[in-house]
C-alpha positions as CSV (number, residue, x, y, z in Angstrom):
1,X,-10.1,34.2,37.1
2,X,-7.2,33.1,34.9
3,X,-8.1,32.3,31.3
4,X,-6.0,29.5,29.9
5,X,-6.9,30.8,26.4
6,X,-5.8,34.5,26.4
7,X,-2.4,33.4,25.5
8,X,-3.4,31.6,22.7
9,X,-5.7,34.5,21.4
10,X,-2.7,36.7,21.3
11,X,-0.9,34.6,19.1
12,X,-3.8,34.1,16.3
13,X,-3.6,37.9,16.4
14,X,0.0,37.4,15.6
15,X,-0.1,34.6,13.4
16,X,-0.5,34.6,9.5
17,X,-1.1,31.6,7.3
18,X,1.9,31.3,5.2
19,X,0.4,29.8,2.1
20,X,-3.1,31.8,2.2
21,X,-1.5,34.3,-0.1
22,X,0.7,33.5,-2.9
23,X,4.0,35.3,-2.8
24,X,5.0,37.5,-5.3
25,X,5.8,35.7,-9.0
26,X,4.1,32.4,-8.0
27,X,2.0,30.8,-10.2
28,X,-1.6,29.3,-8.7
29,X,-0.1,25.6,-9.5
30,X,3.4,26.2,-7.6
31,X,0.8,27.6,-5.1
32,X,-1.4,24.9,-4.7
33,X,1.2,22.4,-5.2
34,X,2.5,24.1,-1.8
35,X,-0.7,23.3,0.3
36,X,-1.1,20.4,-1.2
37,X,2.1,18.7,0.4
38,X,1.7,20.7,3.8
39,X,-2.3,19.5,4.2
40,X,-0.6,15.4,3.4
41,X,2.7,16.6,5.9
42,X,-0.2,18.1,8.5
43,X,-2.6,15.4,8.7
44,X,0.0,12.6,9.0
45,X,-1.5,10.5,5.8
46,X,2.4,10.0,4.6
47,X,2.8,8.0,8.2
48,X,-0.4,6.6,7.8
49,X,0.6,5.6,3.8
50,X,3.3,3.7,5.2
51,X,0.9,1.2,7.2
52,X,-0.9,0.2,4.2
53,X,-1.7,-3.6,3.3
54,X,-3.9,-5.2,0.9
55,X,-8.0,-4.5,1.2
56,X,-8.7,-8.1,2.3
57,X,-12.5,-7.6,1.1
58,X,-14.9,-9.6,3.0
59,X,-19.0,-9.4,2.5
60,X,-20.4,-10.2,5.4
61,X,-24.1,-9.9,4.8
62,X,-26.5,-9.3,1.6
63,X,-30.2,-8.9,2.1
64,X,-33.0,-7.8,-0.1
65,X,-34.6,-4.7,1.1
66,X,-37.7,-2.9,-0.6
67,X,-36.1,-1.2,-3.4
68,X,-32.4,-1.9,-2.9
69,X,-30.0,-4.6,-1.7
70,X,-27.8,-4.3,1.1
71,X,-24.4,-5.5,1.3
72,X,-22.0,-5.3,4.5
73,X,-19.1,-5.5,4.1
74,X,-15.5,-4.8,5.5
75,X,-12.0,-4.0,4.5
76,X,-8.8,-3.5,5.9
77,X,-7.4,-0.2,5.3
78,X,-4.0,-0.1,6.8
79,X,-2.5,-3.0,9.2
80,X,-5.4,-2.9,12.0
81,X,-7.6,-1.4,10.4
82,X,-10.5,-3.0,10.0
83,X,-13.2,-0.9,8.6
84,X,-17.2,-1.8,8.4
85,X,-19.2,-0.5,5.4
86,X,-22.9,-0.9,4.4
87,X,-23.7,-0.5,0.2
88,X,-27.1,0.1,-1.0
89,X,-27.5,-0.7,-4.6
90,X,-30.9,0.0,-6.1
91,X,-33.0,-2.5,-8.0
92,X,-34.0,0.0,-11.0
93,X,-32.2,-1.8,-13.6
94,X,-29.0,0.4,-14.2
95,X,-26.0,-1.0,-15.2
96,X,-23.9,0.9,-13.1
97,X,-24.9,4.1,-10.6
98,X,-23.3,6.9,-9.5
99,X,-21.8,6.0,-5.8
100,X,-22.9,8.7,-3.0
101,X,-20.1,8.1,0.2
102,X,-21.9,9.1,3.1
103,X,-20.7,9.9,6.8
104,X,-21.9,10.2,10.0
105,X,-20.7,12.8,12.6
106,X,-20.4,12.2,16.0
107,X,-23.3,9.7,16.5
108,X,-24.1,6.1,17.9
109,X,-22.7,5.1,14.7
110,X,-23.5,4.5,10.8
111,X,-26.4,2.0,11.4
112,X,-27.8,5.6,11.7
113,X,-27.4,6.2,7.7
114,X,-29.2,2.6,6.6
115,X,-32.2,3.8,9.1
116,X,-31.8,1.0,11.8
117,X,-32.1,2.0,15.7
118,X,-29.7,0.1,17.6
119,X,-29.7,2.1,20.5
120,X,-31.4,4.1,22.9
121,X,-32.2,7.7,21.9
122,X,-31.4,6.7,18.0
123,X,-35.1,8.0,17.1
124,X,-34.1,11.2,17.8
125,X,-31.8,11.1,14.9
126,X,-34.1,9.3,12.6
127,X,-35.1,9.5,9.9
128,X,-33.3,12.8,9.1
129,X,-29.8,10.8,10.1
130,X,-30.9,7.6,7.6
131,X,-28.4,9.2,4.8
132,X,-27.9,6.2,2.4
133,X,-31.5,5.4,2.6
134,X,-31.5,9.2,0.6
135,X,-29.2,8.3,-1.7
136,X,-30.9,5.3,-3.0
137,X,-34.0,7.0,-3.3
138,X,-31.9,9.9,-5.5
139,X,-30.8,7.7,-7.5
140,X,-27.3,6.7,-6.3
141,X,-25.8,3.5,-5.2
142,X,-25.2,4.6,-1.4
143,X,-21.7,3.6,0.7
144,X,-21.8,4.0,4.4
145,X,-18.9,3.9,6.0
146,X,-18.3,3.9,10.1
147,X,-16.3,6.7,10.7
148,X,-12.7,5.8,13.0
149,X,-13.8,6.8,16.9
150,X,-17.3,6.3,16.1
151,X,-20.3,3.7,16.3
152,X,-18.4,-0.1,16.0
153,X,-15.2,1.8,15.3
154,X,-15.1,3.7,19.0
155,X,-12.4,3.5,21.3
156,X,-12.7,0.8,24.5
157,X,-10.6,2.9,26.4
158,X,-13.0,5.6,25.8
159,X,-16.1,4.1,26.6
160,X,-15.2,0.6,28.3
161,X,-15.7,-2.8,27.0
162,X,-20.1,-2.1,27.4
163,X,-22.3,-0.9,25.0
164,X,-23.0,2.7,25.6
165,X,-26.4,3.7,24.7
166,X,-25.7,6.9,23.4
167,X,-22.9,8.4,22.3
168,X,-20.8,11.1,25.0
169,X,-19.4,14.1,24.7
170,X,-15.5,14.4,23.0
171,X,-16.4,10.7,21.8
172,X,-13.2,10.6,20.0
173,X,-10.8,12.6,22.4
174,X,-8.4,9.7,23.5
175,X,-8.1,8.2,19.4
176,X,-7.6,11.7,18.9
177,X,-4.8,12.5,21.0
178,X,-3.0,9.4,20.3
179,X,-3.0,9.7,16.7
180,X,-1.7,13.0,17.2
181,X,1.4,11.5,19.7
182,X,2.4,9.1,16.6
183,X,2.8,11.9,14.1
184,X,-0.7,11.5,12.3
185,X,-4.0,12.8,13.3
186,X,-8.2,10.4,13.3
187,X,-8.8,13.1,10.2
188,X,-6.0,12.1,8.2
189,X,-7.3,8.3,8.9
190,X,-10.6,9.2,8.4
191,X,-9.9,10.7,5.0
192,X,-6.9,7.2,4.3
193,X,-10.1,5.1,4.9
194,X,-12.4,7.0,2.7
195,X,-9.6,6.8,-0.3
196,X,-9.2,2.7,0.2
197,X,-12.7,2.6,0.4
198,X,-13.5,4.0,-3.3
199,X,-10.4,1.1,-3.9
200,X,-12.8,-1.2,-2.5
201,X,-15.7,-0.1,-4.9
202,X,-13.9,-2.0,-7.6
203,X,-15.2,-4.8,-6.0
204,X,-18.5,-4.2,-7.3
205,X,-19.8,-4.1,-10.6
206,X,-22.7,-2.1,-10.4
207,X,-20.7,1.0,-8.9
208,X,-19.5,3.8,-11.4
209,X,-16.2,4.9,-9.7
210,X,-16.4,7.2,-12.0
211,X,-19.4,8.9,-10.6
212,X,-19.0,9.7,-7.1
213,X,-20.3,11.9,-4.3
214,X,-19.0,12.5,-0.8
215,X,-21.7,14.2,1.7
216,X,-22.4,13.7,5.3
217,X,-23.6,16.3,9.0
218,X,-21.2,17.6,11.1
219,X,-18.3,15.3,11.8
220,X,-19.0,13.4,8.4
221,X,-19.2,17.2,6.6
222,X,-15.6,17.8,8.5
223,X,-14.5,14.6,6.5
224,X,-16.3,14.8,3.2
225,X,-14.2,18.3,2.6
226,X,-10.8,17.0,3.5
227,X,-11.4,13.3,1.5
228,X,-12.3,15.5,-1.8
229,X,-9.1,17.5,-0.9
230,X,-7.2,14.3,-0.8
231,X,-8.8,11.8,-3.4
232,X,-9.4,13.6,-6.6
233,X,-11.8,10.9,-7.9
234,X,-14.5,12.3,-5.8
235,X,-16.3,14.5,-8.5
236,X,-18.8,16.4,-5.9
237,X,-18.1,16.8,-2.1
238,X,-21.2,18.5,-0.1
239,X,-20.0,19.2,3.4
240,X,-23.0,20.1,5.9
241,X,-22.7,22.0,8.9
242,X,-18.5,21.6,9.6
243,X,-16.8,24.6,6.9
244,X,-15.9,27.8,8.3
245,X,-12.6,29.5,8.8
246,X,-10.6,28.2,11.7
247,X,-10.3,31.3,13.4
248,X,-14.4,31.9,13.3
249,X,-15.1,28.0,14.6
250,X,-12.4,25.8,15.4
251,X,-10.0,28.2,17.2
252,X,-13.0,30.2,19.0
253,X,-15.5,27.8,19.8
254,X,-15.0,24.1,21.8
255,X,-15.0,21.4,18.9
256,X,-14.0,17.6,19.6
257,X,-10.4,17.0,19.2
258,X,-10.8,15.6,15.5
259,X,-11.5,18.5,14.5
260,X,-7.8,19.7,15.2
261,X,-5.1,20.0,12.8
262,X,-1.3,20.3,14.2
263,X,0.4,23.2,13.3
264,X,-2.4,24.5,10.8
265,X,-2.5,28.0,11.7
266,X,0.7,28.8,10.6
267,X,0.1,27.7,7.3
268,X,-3.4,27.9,5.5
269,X,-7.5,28.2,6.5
270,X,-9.9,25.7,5.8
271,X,-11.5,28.2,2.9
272,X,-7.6,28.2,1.3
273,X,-8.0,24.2,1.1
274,X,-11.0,24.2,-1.6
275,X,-8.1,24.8,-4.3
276,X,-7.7,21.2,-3.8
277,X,-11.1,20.5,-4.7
278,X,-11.6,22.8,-7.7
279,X,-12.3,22.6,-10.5
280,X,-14.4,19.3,-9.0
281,X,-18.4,20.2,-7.2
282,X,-18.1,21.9,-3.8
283,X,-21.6,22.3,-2.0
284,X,-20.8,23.9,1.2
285,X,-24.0,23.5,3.2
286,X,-24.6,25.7,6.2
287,X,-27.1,26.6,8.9
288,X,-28.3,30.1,9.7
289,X,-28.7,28.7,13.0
290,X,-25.7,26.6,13.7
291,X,-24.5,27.9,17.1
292,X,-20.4,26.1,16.6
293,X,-20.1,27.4,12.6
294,X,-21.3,30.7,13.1
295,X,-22.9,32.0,9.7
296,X,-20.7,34.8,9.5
297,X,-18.0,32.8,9.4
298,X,-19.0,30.5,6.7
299,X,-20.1,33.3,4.6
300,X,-16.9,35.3,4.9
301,X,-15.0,32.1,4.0
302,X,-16.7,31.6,1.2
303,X,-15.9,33.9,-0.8
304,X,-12.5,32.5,-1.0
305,X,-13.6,30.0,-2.4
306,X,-15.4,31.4,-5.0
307,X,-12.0,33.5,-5.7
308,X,-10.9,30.2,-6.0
309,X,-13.3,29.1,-8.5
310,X,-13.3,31.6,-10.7
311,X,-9.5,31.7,-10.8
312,X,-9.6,28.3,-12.3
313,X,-12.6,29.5,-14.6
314,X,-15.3,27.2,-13.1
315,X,-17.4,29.8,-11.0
316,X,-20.3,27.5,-11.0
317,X,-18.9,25.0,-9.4
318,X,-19.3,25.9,-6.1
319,X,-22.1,27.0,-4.3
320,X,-23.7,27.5,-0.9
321,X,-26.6,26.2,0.8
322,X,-28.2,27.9,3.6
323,X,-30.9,26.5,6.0
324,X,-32.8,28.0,8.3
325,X,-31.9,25.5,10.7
326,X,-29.1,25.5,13.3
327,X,-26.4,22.3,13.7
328,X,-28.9,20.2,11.0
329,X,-29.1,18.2,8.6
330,X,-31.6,19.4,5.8
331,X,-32.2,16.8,3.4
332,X,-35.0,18.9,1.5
333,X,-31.9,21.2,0.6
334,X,-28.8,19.5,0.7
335,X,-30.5,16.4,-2.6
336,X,-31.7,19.2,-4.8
337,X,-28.3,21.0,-4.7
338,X,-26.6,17.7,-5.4
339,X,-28.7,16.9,-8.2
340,X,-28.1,20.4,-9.9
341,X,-24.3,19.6,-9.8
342,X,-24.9,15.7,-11.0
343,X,-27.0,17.6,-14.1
344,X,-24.0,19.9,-15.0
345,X,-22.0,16.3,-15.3
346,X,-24.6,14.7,-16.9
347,X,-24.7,11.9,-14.6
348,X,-27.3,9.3,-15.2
């Protein structure tokens, strides 16, 4: 049997990041400053930039739920894009709350994170997927965004014009590729929307922009680590189950296409990336069980980015969370760690 991967296998052998190590005389900023503007050139947000228009904010929906009231509402976050957003706001009396953005991964969609079963085999997912509904009962305001590829936001000419009652594999394979054939890639718009959506928070009084979390499983972990690379006003980004090194998950093990970053292994690992984060909260939560980010992996990665860390004199800032669970979110561990971090920043 011929293996269609064996080539490529040689060549990670070969191949070594250029920016994972700083050359000789460079400072940590020139370094940084480096990745910085080759993760922005990689993930096509300067060609997605150049698409931008004006939010056109539009509130669909308020209701009073037990506890909280829930706003839908949409915005546009580059010409035809149109994207769909739930916000929680607790009835406790604050002034203003912190703001936790959270994502889905691949999933029937964020109806998921407000705890509503739209389709068939959603109960499966709930209520360990109802993410928002968390948040609000931790304290924060809670801002669910549907993910590009996903839920409302899939592609038609990946699943037809019908509903499709659960979601397939490689969901977002065709958005995926095309992004990629027009020089940008579904991450980099999936981070672009997360950035004009804190823009959008402005919108509302009782959000404290100043105050804001990014977490979310899987696919919405893969995005809440590149949109606190990206948007520096995210103060605390807690990936679950979607960081470890490329070479140990992405390039060894099948993942859907959004995963993939052009040209990224010539130039930095995903571990090298949290110097875009620091001296902000990382929360890398992982599972002991997780059979597409092995442990080892995660582990070994991390200590990067505690070399990171304690370059910049902020050791604990980051931290790791393991669970004893496989591909999973664990809220019982994943809302204590972000509380610990919100305590350091005296949020209230």
């Amino acid at each position: 049997m011929y293996n269609a991967d064996l080539c490529h296998d040689i060549l990670f052998e070969k191949v070594q990041p250029q920016l994972s190590k700083r050359k000789d005389g460079q400072t940590y900023d020139e370094w940084k400053k480096q990745i910085n503007e080759k993760f922005i050139q990689l993930l096509g947000i300067e060609e997605i930039s150049k698409n931008a228009c004006p939010l056109n904010v539009q509130i669909e929906s308020e209701e009073q739920k037990n506890g909280y009231t829930q706003i839908r509402f949409t915005f546009d976050s580059e010409v035809g894009a149109n994207v769909p957003c739930y916000l929680l706001i607790p009835d406790t009396g604050k002034e203003k709350y912190p703001v936790a953005i959270v994502l889905q991964g691949h999933s029937t969609g964020f109806h998921l994170s407000i705890g509503e079963q739209k389709y068939e085999g959603d109960e499966r997912m709930l209520p360990r997927a109802s993410l928002a509904l968390q948040a609000v009962q931790n304290g924060f305001a809670a801002l669910a965004i549907e993910q590009r590829a996903m839920g409302e936001r899939r592609s038609p000419r990946s699943y037809g014009k019908e509903n499709i009652p659960y979601p397939r594999p490689h969901m977002c394979a065709h958005a995926s590729l095309t992004a990629i054939a027009l020089g940008r890639t579904v991450l980099g718009e999936r981070i672009w929307d997360v950035h004009k959506a804190i823009d959008a928070l402005e919108y509302f009084a009782k959000c404290d922009t100043d105050k804001i979390l990014i977490t979310g499983n899987s696919g919405g972990g893969t995005a809440s680590f590149y949109a606190a690379c990206y948007d520096k006003r995210i103060k605390i980004s807690a990936p679950s189950c979607s960081f470890c090194a490329y070479r140990t998950s992405i390039f060894d093990i099948e993942h859907c296409a959004c995963n993939y970053i052009p040209g990224v292994a010539k130039w930095f690992e995903m571990q090298d990336l949290a110097c875009l984060i620091a001296p902000r909260n990382l929360i890398v939560v992982t599972g002991k069980e997780d059979p597409i980010f092995p442990i080892d992996g995660v582990r070994e990665s991390f200590e990067t980015v505690k070399r990171i860390y304690a370059e910049v004199g902020v050791a604990d800032n980051c931290q790791i969370v393991e669970t004893p669970k496989g591909h999973y979110w664990c809220e019982d561990l994943v809302w204590p760690a972000v509380k610990q971090a919100t305590e350091k920043l005296s949020w209230k």
